[in-house]
PABA-453980 format. One line per field, with one value per residue (C-alpha): x, y, z; residue in three letters. Coordinates in steps of 0.1 Angstrom, whole numbers. Layout:
N
px c(X / ...)
py c(Y / ...)
pz c(Z / ...)
code c(ALA / ...)
***
This chain:
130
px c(0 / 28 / 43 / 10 / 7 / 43 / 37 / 3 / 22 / 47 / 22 / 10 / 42 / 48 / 10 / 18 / 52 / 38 / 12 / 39 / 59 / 29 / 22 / 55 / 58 / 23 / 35 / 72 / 52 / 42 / 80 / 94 / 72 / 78 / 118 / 116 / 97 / 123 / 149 / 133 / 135 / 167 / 177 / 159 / 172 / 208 / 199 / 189 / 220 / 245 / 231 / 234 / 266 / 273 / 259 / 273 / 310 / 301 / 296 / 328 / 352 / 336 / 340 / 375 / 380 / 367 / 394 / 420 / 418 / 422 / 448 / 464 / 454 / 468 / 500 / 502 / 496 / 518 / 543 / 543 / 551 / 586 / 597 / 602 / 627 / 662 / 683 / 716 / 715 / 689 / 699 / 689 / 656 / 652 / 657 / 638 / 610 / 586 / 588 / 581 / 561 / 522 / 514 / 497 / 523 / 516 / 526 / 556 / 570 / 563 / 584 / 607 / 611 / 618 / 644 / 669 / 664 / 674 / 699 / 711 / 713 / 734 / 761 / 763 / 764 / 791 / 814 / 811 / 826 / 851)
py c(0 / 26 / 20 / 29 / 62 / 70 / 63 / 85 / 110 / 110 / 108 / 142 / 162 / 153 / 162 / 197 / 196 / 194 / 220 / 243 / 233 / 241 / 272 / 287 / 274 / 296 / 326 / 325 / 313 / 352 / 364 / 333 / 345 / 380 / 372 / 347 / 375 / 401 / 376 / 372 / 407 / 413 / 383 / 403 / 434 / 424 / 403 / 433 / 454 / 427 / 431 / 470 / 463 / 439 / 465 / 491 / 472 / 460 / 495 / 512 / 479 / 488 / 524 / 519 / 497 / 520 / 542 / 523 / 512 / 553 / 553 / 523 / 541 / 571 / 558 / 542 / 570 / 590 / 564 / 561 / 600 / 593 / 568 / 594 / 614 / 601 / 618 / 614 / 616 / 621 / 659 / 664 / 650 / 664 / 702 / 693 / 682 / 708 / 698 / 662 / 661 / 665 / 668 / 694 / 717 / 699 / 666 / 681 / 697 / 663 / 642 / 668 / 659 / 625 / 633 / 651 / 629 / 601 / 622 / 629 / 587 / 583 / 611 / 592 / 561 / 573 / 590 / 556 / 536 / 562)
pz c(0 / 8 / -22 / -37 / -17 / -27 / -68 / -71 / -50 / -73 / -104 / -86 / -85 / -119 / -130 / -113 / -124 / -161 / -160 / -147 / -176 / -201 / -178 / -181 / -226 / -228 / -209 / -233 / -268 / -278 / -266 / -287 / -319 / -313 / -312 / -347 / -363 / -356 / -364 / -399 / -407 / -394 / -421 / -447 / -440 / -440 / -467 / -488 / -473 / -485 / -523 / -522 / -505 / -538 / -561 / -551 / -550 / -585 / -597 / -576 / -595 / -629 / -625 / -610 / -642 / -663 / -645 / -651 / -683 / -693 / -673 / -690 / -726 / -712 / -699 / -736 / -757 / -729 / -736 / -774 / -778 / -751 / -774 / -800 / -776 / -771 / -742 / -732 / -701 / -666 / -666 / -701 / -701 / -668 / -684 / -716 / -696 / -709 / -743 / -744 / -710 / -722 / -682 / -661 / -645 / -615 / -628 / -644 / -606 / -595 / -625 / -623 / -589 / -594 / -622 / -598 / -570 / -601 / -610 / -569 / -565 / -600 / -587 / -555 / -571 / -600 / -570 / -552 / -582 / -588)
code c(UNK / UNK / UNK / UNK / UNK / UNK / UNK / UNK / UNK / UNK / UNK / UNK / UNK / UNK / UNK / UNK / UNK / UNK / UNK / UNK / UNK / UNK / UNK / UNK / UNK / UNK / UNK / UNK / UNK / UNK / UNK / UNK / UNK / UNK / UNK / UNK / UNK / UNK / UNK / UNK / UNK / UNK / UNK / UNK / UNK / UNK / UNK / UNK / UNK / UNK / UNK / UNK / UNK / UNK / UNK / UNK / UNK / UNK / UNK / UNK / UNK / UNK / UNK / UNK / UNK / UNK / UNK / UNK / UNK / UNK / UNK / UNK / UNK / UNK / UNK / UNK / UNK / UNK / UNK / UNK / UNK / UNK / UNK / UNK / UNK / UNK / UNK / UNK / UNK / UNK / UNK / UNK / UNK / UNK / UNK / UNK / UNK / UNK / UNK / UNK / UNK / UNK / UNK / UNK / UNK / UNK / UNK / UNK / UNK / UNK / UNK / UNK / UNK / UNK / UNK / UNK / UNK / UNK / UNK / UNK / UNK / UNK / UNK / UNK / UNK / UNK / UNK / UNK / UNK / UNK)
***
């Protein structure tokens, strides 16, 4: 008989234990829905942000492209008109560079620039051998 006693007393803890359990998953089922919903349009919205994101790279490497390539077709044409030069040396390009330099005056300060600090590393390097 006790042992009885002791299983429907059990059986009763668990019945309570149960409802308390379906108690407590009706209470959290509308926090639970409200979560998944704002999950799904959190998805959606970065979803959406991550094919502007792709759209907007795609244009930026096709304009960038587009970019280069006149720079390449610049560079070219740039560099088929120095082929018809022939210097003898750094310091005489470097003083005809108005004539053959089709730059912006900018551009020409800048190669100029360059030229003499060419021209500073090949008198170092010429008094070093000598």
């Amino acid at each position: 008989m006790k042992l009885k006693e002791v299983l429907e007393s059990e059986v009763g803890c668990l019945r309570w234990d149960l409802q308390q359990v379906r108690d407590e998953r009706e209470r959290l089922l509308p926090q639970v829905q409200n979560l998944s919903a704002e999950v799904s349009k959190y998805k959606e919205w970065t979803e959406s942000q991550q094919l502007n994101w792709g759209t907007s790279q795609h244009s930026q490497t096709s304009s960038s492209q587009h970019v280069l390539h006149k720079t390449d077709t610049y560079l070219a044409i740039e560099a088929k008109y120095m082929k018809r030069w022939k210097f003898d040396s750094i310091n005489q390009e470097a003083k005809c560079i108005h004539t053959w330099f089709p730059g912006t005056l900018r551009e020409r300060y800048l190669l100029e620039e360059h030229l003499d600090s060419m021209t500073v590393a090949v008198d170092v390097v010429a008094v070093d051998v000598v």
